[in-house]
N, C-alpha and C positions, 0 to 999 in steps of 0.2 A: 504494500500500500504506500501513496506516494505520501509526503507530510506535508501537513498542513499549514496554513497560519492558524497561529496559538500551541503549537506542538512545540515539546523540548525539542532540540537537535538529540543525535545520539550519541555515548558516547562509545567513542569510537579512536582506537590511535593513527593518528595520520603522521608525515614528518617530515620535518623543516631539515635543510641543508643550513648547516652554520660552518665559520672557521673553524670549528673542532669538527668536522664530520655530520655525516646526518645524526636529527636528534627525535625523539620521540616526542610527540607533540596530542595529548591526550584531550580531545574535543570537548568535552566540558569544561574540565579548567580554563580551557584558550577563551572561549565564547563568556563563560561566565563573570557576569560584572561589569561588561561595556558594552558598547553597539558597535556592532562589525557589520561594513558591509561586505558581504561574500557572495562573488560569484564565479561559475565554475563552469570549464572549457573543456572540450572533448579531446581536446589534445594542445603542450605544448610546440610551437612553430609550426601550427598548421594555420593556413590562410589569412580564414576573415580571423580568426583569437590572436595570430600576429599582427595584420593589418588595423583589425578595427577595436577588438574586443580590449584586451591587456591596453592598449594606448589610449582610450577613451577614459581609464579609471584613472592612468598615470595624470592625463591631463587636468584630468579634474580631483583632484586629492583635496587641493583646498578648499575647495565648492565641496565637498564630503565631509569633509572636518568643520567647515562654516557650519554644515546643516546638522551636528551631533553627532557624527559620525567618527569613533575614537581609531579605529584600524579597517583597513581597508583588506581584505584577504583574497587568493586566487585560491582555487583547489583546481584538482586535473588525476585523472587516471594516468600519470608518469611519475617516474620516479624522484628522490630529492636531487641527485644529479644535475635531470632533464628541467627539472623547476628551476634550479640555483644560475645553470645554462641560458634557460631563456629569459631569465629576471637581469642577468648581464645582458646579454645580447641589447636588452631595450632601457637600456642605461638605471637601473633599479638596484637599489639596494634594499639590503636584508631586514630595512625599517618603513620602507616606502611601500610598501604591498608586501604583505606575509604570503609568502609562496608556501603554500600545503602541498604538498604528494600527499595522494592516495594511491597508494604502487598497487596494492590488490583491488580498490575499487573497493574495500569495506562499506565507507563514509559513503558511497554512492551507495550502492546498494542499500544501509540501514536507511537512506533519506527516500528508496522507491525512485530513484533519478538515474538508473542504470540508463545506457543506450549500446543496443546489440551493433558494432561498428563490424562486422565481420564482413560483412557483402564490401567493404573498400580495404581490408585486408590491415581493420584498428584491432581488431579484437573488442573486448568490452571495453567501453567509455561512459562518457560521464554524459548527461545531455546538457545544452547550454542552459543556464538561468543566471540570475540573481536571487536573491536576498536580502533583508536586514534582520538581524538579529540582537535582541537585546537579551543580555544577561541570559543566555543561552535559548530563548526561546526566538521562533519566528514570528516578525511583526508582518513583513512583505513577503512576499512570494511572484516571483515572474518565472516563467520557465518557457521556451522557445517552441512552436511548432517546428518538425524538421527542416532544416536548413535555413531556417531565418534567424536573423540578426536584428531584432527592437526590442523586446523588453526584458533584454538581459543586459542593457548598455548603463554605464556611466549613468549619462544622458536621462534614459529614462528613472532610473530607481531616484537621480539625486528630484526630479519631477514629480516621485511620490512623499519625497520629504518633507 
């Protein structure tokens, strides 16, 4: 079943790549006590999550923090590697966007937001959305018909605030 607004998140370990190594990063603690907004890409360096998606939150971090927004988060079915990888690549540091791995896709799956990528040779993914999350529960919920790109943007969630 997929979650709601007004649903806890689950908890679930995801993990952060830091200078000491990947770190285990346990989904309740992380969420709990502030508003994050998180949203989450079917994969890092593919297309529109390179082009549009990852660079739409970077742009507007201030406009997210203006409107109560304390951390700003990505998750993705890749690994902390492939996270810490693509948060370089687009000029990010380890403070500017929390890059999550969900290397097994747990955190997807307990949230019901699996996407079967197998027909384009992903294996399981995550599907696009956003979120806002306070104090571990969901306030927003956006989540993507296949292959579109609106209201998982920046753009739009900073529009629900």
């Amino acid at each position: 079943m997929t979650i709601q607004i007004g649903d806890r998140l689950p908890d679930v370990k995801l993990t952060r790549a830091t200078a000491e190594g990947p770190q285990p990063v346990n989904s309740a603690e992380f969420f709990a006590g502030k508003t994050v907004a998180l949203f989450a890409v079917p994969g890092a360096f593919t297309p529109t999550c390179s082009v549009r998606h990852l660079p739409g939150y970077k742009d507007n971090l201030s406009v997210l923090n203006e409107k109560g927004v304390d951390v700003v988060a990505c998750v993705s079915v890749n690994d902390a590697f492939v996270m810490k990888a693509w948060a370089e690549a687009n000029g990010l540091n380890g403070d500017d966007i929390v890059m999550l791995a969900d290397g097994n896709g747990e955190f997807t799956d307990a949230l019901g937001l699996a996407l079967d990528a197998t027909g384009f040779g992903m294996g399981k993914r995550s599907q696009r959305y956003s979120m806002l999350v306070k104090d571990g529960v969901v306030e927003k919920l956006n989540v993507e018909q296949g292959g579109e790109f609106k209201v998982s943007s920046a753009e739009f969630l900073i529009g629900e605030l």
